[in-house]
C-alpha positions as CSV (number, residue, x, y, z in Angstrom):
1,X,-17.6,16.8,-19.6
2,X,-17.8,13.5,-17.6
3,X,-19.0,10.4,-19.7
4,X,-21.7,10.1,-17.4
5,X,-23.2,13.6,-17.7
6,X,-22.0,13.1,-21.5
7,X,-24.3,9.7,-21.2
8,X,-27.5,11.6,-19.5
9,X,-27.0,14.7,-21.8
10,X,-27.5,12.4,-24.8
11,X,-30.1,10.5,-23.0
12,X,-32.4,13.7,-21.9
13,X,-32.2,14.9,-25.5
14,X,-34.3,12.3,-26.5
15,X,-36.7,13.0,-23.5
16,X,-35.4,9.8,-21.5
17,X,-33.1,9.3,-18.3
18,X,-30.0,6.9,-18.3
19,X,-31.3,3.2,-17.3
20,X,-30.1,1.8,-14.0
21,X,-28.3,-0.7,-15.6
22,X,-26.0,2.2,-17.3
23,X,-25.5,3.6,-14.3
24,X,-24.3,0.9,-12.3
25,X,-21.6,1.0,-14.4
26,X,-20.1,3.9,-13.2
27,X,-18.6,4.2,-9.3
28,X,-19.8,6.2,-6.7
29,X,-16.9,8.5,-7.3
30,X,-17.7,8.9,-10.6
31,X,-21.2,9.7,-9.9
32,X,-20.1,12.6,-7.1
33,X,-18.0,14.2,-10.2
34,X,-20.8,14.1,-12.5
35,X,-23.4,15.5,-9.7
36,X,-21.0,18.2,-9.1
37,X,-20.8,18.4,-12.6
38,X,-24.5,19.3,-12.7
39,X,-25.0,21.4,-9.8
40,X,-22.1,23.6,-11.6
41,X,-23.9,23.8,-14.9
42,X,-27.2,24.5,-13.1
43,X,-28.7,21.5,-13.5
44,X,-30.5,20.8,-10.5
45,X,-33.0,18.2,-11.8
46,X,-31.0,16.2,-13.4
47,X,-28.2,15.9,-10.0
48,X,-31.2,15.4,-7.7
49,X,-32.2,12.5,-9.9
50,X,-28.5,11.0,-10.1
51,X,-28.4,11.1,-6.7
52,X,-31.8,9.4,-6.0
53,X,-29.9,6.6,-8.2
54,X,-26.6,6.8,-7.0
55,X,-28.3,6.4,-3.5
56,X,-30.3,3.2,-4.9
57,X,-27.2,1.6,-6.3
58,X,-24.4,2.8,-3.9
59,X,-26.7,3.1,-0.5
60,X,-24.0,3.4,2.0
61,X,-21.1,5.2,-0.1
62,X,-19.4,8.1,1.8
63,X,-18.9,10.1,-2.4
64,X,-22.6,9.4,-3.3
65,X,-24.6,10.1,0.3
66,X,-22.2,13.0,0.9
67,X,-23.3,14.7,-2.7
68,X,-26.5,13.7,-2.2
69,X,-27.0,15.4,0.9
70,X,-25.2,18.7,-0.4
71,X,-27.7,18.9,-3.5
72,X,-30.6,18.4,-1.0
73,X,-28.9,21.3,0.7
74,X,-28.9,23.6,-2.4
75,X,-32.7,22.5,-3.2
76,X,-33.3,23.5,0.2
77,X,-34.7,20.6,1.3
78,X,-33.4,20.2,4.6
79,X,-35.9,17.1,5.8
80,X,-33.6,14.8,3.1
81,X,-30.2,16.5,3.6
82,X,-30.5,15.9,7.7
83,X,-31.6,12.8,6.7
84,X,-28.7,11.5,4.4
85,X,-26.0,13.6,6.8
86,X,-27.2,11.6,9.2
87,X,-26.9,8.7,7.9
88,X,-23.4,9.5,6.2
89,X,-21.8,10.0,9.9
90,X,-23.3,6.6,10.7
91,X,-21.5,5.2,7.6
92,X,-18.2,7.1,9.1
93,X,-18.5,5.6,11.9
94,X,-16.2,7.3,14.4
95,X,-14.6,9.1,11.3
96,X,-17.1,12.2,10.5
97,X,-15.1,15.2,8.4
98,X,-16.1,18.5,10.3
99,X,-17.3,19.5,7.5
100,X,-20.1,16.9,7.8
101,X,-20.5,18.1,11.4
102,X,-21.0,21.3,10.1
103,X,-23.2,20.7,7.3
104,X,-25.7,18.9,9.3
105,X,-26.1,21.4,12.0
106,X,-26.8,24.2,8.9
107,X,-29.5,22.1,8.1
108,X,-30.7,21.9,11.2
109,X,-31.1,25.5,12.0
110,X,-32.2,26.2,8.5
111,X,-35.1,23.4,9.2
112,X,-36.0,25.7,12.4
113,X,-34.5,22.6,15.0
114,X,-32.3,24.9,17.0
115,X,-31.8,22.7,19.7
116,X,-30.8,19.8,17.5
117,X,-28.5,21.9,16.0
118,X,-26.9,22.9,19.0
119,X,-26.9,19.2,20.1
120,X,-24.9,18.5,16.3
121,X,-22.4,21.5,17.6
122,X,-21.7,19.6,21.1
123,X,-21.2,16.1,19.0
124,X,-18.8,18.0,16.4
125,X,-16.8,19.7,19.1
126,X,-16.6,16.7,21.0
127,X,-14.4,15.2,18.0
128,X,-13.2,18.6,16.9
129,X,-12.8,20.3,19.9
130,X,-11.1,23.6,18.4
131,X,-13.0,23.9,15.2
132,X,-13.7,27.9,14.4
133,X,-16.5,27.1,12.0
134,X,-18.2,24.9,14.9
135,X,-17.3,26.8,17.6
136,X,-18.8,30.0,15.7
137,X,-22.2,27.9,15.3
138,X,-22.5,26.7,18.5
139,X,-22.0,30.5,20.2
140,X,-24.5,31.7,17.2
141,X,-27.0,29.2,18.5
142,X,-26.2,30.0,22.3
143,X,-27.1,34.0,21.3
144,X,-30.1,32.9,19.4
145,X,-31.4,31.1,22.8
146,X,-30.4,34.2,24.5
147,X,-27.5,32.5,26.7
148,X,-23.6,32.8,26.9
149,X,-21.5,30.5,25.3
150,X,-21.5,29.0,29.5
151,X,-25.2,28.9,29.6
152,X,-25.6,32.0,31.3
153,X,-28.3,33.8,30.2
154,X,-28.1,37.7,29.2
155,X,-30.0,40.4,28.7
């Protein structure tokens, strides 16, 4: 166990959260471990509330935005996780993993935005031009909108 889950363990057993203070002292990698950490043990509550801090203290870290939008994905609240994928690939700036690319057109269709999403398949491809997982959304999305993957539309 991570000496920050270790710290908020001990802490929740007497009913109270880690101060902000004690968490500062940890980095943002640290804080992604120990989120990850949580989301494995089942802990949901307690990684969506290190994240809310991690994303107070660390606003613009790649470790702490990129967990943070994951656990919103796994809570299912795809409003936030569009939100802090978004704002991870401005962070990036020019250097988004696909996986980000990915993750945030997910959340798009999941939020019901299938045109965004398709949009966030063009923008991944752009800069991964021969990514499967990409490519297999973007045709997905096509099919849904009953076009080709050239725009055609079929029966």
């Amino acid at each position: 166990m991570s000496q920050l889950v270790d710290a908020l363990m001990k802490e929740a057993s007497f009913g109270r959260m880690l101060s902000d203070s004690s968490v500062a002292r940890f980095s943002p990698a640290e804080m992604r471990e120990a989120i990850q950490e949580l989301v494995t043990q089942d802990r949901l509550d307690m990684a969506n509330a290190l994240a809310d801090a991690g994303l107070a203290i660390h606003p613009e870290s790649d470790d702490v935005l990129a967990i943070a939008a994951l656990v919103s994905m796994v809570r299912q609240d795809w409003v936030q996780a569009i939100e802090l994928l978004t704002k991870l690939m401005l962070v990036q700036d020019g250097n988004v993993q696909p996986f980000t690319h990915l993750m945030l057109v997910r959340a798009l269709r999941s939020n019901l935005e299938p045109a965004a999403a398709l949009a966030a398949t063009v923008t991944g491809l752009i800069q991964y031009p021969d990514h499967p997982e990409l490519m297999a959304e973007q045709k997905a999305l096509f099919e849904l909108a009953g076009l080709s993957h050239d725009g055609v539309v079929v029966d």
